[in-house]
C-alpha positions as CSV (number, residue, x, y, z in Angstrom):
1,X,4.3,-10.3,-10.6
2,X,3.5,-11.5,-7.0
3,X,0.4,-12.9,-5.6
4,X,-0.5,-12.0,-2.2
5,X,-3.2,-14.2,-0.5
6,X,-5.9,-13.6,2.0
7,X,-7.6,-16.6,2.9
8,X,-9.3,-17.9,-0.5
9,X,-8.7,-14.3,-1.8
10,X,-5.5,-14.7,-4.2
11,X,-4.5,-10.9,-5.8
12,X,-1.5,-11.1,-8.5
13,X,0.1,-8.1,-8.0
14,X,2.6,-5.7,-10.4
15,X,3.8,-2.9,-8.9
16,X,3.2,-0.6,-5.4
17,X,2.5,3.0,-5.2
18,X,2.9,5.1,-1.9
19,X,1.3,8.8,-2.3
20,X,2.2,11.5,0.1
21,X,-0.3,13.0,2.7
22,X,-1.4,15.7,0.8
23,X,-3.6,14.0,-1.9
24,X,-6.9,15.9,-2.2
25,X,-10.0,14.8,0.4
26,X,-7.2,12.3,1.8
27,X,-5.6,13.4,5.3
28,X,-3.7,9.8,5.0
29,X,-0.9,8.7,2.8
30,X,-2.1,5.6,0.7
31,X,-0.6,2.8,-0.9
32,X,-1.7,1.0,-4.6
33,X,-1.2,-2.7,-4.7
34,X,-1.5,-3.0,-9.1
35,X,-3.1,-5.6,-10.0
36,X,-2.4,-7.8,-13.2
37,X,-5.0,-7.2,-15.7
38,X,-7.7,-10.0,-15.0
39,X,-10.7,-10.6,-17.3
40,X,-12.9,-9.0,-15.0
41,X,-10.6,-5.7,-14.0
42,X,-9.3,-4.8,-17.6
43,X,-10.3,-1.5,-18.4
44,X,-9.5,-0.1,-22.2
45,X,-8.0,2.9,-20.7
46,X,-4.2,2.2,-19.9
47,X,-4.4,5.4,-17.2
48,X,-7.0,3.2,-15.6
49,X,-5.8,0.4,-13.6
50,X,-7.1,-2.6,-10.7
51,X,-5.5,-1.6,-7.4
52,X,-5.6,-3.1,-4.0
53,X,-6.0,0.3,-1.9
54,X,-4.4,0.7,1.5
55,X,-5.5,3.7,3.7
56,X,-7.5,3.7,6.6
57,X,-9.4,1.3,5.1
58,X,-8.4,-1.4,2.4
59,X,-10.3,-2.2,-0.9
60,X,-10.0,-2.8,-4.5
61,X,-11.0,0.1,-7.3
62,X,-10.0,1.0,-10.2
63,X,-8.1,4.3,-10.1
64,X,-6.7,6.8,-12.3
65,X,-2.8,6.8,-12.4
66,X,-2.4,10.4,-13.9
67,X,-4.8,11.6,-10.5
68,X,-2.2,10.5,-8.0
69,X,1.4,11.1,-9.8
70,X,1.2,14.7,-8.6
71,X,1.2,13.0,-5.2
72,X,3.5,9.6,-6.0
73,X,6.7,9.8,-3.5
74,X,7.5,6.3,-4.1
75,X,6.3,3.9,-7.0
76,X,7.9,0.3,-7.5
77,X,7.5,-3.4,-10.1
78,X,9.9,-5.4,-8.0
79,X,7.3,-6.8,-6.0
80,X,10.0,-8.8,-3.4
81,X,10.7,-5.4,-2.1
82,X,7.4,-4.1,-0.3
83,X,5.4,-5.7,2.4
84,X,1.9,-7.4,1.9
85,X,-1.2,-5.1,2.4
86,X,-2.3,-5.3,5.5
87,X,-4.4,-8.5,6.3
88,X,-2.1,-10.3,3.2
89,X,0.6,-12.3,3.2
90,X,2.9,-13.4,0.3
91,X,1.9,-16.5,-1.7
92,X,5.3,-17.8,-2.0
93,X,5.5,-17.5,2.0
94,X,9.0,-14.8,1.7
95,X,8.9,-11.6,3.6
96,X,10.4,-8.4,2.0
C-alpha cells in the first residue's frame, strides 16, 4: 500500500489498472487507482472495488473488476512503480 495525497485528501492505494482505448462508451484509455478497503468504501462483493479513476476526468467510484479485464493491458500492486494520478503526489515524497 501507498498513500497518495491531494491537499487534505489522503487515498491509500493497492494496486493500478490501465485499460486500453477500446472499453465500451470510453474513446480514452483509463487508469484505476485501488483503493484499500476503508469503512466507508467496503463493498461485500469482492468483484466490486474503491478506485480513484483517471480519464478525461478524475473521480472515485466503485467499479466492477470483471467489466474492465476484457480491456486490462497493464495491471500492478507494487505501488512504487506507477506515477501519482494526476493532481496527486506521493505521501512519502518518492517519485516512480
Amino acid at each position: 500500500m501507498r498513500q497518495m495525497t491531494n491537499g487534505s485528501d489522503t487515498l491509500n492505494v493497492v494496486g493500478h489498472i490501465i485499460t486500453r482505448y477500446t472499453v465500451p462508451t470510453y474513446d480514452d484509455r483509463y487508469e484505476f487507482y485501488i483503493l484499500a478497503n476503508e469503512p466507508d468504501t467496503h463493498t461485500p462483493d469482492p468483484d466490486m472495488v474503491h478506485a480513484l479513476v483517471m480519464g478525461r476526468d478524475i473521480g472515485a467510484m466503485a467499479i466492477s473488476l470483471s467489466e474492465i479485464e476484457p480491456y486490462v493491458m497493464a495491471r500492478t500492486t507494487s505501488c512504487h512503480a506507477i506515477l501519482p494520478a494526476r493532481g496527486y503526489r506521493w505521501a512519502d515524497g518518492i517519485e516512480a
